[in-house]
N, C-alpha and C positions, 0 to 999 in steps of 0.2 A: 439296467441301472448304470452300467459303469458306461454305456455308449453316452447316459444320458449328460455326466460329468462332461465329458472329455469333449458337448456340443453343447458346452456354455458361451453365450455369448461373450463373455469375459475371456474366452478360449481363441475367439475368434478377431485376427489380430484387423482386420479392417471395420469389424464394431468397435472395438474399444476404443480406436484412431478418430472413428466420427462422434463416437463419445464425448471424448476429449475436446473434439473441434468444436462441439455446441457448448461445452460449457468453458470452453476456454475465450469461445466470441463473447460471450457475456462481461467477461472480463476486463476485456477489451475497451466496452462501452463504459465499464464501471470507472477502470481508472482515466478517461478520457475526461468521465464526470468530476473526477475529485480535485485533479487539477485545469479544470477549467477556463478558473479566472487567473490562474498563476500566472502568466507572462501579460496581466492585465494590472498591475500593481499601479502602472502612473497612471493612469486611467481611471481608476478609482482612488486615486488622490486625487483627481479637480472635477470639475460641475457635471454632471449633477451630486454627484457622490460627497466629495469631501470625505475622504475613509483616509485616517494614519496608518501609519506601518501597524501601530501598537493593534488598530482595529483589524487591519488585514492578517495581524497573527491571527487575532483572536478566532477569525473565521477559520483558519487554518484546525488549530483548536477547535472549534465548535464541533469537526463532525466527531471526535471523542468523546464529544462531555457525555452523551445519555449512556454509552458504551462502558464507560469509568467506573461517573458516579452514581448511576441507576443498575450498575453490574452486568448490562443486556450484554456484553459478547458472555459472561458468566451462563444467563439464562440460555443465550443463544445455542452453547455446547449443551446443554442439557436437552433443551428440545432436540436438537439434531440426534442425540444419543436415543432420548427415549419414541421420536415421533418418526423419525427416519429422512432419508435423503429428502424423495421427494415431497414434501411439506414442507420443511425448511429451504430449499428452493424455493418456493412458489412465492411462500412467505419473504423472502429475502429480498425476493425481483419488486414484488410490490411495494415492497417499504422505500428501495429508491427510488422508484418513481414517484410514490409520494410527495416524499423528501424532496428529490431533485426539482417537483411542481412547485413548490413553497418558495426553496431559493431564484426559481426563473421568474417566478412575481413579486419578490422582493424587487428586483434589479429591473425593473420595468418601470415607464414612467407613469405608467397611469398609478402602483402603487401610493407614491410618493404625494399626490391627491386625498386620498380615503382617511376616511374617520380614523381608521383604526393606526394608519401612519401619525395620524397627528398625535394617539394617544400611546402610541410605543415613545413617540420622541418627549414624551413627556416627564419619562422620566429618565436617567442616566444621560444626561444630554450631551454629554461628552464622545456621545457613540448613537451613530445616525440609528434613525431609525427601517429602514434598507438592511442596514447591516445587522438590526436584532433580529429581524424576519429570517433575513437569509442564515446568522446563526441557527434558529431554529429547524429550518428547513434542513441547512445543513449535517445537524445531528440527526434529523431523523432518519435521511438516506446515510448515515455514517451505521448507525444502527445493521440496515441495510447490507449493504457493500462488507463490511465487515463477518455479518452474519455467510454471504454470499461464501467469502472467505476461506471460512474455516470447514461450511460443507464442499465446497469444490475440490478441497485440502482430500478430504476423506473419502470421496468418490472416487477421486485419483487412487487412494489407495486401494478400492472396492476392486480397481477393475483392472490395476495394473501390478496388486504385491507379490512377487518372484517372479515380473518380470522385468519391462522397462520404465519401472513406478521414476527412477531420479529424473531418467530422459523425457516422461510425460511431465512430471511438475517443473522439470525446465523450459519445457513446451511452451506450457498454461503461462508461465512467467515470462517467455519473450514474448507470447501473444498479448498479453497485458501489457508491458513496457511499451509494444507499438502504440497503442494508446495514448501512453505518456509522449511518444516521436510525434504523436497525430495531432494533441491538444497543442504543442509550443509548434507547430506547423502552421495550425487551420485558426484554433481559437483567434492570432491577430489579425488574419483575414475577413473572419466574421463578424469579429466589434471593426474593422472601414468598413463591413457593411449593414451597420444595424447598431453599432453600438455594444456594450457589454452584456447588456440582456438579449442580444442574436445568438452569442456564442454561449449562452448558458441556455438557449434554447435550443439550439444544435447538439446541445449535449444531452438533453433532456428526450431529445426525439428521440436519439441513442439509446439510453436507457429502456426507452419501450419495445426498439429493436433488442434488447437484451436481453426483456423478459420475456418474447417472445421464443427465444431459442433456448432459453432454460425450459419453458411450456415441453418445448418438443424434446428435451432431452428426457422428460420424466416420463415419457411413454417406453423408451429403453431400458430405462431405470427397472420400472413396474413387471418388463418385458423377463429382465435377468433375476427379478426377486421368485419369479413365478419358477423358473430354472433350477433355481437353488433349493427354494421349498418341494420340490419334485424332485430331488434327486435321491439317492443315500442319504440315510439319520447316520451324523455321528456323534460325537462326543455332544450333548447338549451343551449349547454357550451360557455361559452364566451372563444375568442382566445388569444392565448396570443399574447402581446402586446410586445415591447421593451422597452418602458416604464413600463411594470413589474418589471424591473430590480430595479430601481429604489424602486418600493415596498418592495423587497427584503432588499436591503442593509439600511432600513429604518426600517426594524422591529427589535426590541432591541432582541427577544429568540432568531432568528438567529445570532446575532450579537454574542451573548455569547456561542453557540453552534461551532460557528465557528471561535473563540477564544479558543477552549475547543479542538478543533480539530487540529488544529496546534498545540499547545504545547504539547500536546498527543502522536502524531504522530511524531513529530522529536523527541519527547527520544524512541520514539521505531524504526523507519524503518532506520534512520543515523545509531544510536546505533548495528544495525543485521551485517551493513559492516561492524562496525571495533570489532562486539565481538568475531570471532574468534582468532582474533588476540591478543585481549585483555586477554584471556583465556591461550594460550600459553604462554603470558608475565607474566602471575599474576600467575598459577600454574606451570608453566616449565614444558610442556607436547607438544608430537606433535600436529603438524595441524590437523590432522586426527584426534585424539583423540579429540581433542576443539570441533571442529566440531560436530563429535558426540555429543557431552553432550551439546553443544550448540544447537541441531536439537530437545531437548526435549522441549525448550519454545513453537515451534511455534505447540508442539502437544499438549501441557497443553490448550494453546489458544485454540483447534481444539477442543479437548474434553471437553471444558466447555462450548465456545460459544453457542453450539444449548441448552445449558440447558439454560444459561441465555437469551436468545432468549424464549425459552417457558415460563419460570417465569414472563418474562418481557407482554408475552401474555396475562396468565391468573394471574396474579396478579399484574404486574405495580410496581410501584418505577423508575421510567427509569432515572431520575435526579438525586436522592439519588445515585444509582450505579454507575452515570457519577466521585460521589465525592470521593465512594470508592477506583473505580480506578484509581483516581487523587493519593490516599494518597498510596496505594500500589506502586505505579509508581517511589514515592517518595522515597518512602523505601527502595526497590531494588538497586537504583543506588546508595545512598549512602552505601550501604551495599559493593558493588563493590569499591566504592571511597574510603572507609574510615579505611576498615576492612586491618590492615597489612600483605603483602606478606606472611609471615611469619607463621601466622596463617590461612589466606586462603587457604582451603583444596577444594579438589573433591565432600565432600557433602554442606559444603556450598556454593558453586557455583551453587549445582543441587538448593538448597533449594531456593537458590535467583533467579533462575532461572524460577522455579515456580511460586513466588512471582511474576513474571514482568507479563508471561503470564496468570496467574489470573487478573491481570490490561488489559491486553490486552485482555482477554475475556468481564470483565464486560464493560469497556469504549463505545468500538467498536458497542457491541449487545445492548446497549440502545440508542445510539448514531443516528445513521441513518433511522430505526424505528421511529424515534422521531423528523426528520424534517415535514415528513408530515400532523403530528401535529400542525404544525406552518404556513406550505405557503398553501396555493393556487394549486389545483393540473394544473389548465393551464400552472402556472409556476417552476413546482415540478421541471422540469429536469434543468430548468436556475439554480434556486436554490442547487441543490446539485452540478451544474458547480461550482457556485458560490464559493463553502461552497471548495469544491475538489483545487478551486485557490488560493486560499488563505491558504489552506492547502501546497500548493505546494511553497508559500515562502518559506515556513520553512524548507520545504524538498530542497529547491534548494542551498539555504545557509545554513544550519545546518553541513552537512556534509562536506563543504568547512569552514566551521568555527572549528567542530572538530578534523579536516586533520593539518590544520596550528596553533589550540592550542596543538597539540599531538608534531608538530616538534619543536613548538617554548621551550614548554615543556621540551623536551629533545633533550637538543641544542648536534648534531656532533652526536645524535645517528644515523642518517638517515644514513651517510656516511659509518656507522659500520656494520648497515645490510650490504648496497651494496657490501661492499667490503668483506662480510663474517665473519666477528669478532664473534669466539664463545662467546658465552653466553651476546652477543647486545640484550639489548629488549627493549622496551620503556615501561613509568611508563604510566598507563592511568585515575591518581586521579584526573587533572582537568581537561580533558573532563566529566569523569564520574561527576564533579561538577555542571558541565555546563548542562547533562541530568538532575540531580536532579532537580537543579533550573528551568527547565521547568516543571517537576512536581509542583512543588510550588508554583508557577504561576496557572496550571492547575486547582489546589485545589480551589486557591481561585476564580477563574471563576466558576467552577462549584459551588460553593455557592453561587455567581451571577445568575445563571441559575435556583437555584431553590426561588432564593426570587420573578426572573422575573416570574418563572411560577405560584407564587402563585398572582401575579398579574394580572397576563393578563389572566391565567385559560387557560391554553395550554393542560391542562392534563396529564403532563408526566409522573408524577407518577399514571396514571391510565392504567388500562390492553389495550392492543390492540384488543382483540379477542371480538365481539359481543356477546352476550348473545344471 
């Protein structure tokens, strides 16, 4: 029995590594899909589209709404707790694709033809009807993607906890940011060759490559459950319960953890849609070129997360880094808000650029590492549903709130794109206010977080990795 322990696959440090690798590629695909159309914003302000900022938040938005206010990342943690990994994988893979098929036929022209376009635009006419389809779409793969999420979250912990659990989900997260490198890379390449519905097709193809290698990850999965159920009985685990949830939303480290995570996360994934475009406005450069120098954050992120992921292993701090990244976060955006047109140049764009994605290394790689610290593993996967829904307010209104302060902002410029007016750009100082102040906010949560840990002895400033 005890040979049979000590030759778990979970034991076995080149299984776990290709573990990792199959559901961290999926990842990959997933975020390549959510930002998509981001560095495609003037594009979808003229023909065929005609889409406003206000619209392009809302897409933004859309893939939270069913997630929100239908509670699915809620349902989502509950199935993965009671139905187990692989099912909520399979489930997960599918519903983007779905999703992801609905948004790539919204943005097609043959759409824009059909009965049912004529009869979406018939009503709310102030918002194409392209863009109601592709909201829909879009929520159902956010559904998706997010569900993807929060089981990848806990797999990670299935197969990496006492050992290099921070340095795998730093892993998983620069493998996803390349993603984010690959979409502001390739996405403007594919709309000169096809238009905006090639690069939502390109992404879509992805997708199916994604569910593909979550398919194969679940024969692993099933491989190590067999492992476990054959080994030594110990302590029988207690089930989760639905009334966990309850325990959940009652313990104060989570409570600040996931106050730390929304405000975190809307200055960073709102902010990815509209800084292309931000970029072209504040230095008067093409798309393409934004784009580019915009694709360096999400590799500054890629390149330091697994470091802070390993430090976070063997030596801890995981709270203090949550505050770093608070104040860095803060920096950045006012540097973008504040710093005049005039003297904002190509290296400090790169340099503040850096800045964010060092915030989005450290925030991220101490951050979810550090819930299992705090719950219950019966109820790890509610939990990070939890922590993911709540997260997803802010993702769902952030970007509908940044959309309608940028037009309100610059009232008659919307109409100047559309119609072509050279040198129309919009000023983007108070949204980028609006990211600042969620840093600000972040900061001082994350000071809450570490005064809760030194109370309740959570350990987050302590290493992950067993001695």
């Amino acid at each position: 029995m005890t040979q049979q322990v000590k030759t778990l696959l979970s034991e076995s440090p080149t299984a776990r590594w290709i573990a990792l690798a199959l559901i961290a590629s999926t990842m990959f695909f997933a975020y390549f899909f959510v930002d998509v159309v981001a560095p495609l914003q003037s594009m979808l302000e003229k023909t065929p589209y005609f889409w406003s900022p206000k619209v392009f938040g809302m897409l933004g938005g859309s893939e939270f709404f069913l997630n929100v206010f239908a509670f699915f990342l809620i349902l989502s943690g509950i199935i993965l707790d009671k139905m187990g990994i692989r099912f909520t994988l399979i489930t997960s893979g599918l519903t983007m694709v779905i999703g992801g098929g609905l948004k790539f036929y919204a943005l097609t022209t043959g759409f824009a033809e059909t009965g049912f376009a004529s009869w979406l635009g018939s009503f709310l006419v102030d918002i194409p009807a392209s863009a109601k389809l592709a909201f829909i779409g879009f929520s159902i793969f956010g559904v998706g993607v997010e569900m993807a999420g929060i089981t990848v979250s806990k797999t990670i912990v299935k197969w990496f906890r006492g050992k290099e659990m921070a340095l795998a989900m730093g892993l998983e997260m620069a493998v996803a940011r390349l993603g984010v490198f690959a979409v502001f890379r390739l996405t403007p390449i594919f709309a000169d060759n096809g238009g905006v519905s090639n690069s939502v097709f390109m992404g879509l193809a992805f997708l199916c490559i994604g569910f593909i290698t979550f398919f194969i990850y679940t024969f692993m999965d099933r491989a190590l459950d067999k492992q476990i159920e054959a080994g030594p009985a110990g302590d029988p685990e207690e089930e989760f319960k639905i009334s966990d949830i309850g325990k959940i939303f009652s313990n104060p480290g989570f409570l600040a953890i996931a106050g730390l995570c929304v405000l975190f996360y809307s200055a960073i994934f709102p902010f990815q849609k509209f800084a292309t475009d931000m970029l072209v406005s504040k230095l008067n450069i093409p798309l393409k070129e934004a784009a580019a120098y915009f694709s360096y954050f999400p590799i500054g992120a890629m390149i330091l997360t697994p470091f802070m992921g390993y430090f976070l292993d063997v030596k801890g701090k995981g709270a203090t880094m949550m505050l770093y990244g608070a104040i860095l976060l803060t920096i950045s955006h006012l540097i973008f808000a504040l710093v005049p047109s005039d003297i904002f140049n190509i290296p400090i764009a790169i340099i503040t650029i850096v800045i964010l994605g060092t915030a989005f290394s450290l925030v991220p790689a101490s951050m979810w590492p550090s819930l299992p610290k705090i719950v219950e593993d019966r109820y790890l996967g509610s939990a990070y549903g939890a922590i993911f829904w709540i997260q997803n307010i802010g993702l769902l209104a952030v970007p509908i709130l940044i959309g309608w302060s940028l037009s309100a902002s610059n009232p008659g410029m919307t109409e100047q794109i559309a119609a072509g007016v050279e040198g129309a750009k919009y000023n983007y100082m108070v949204p980028e206010l609006i990211f600042a102040g969620f840093g600000v906010l972040a900061m001082i949560l994350a000071v809450v977080l570490k005064i809760t840990d030194r109370k309740r002895g959570y350990g987050l400033d302590l290493p992950n990795k067993k001695s």
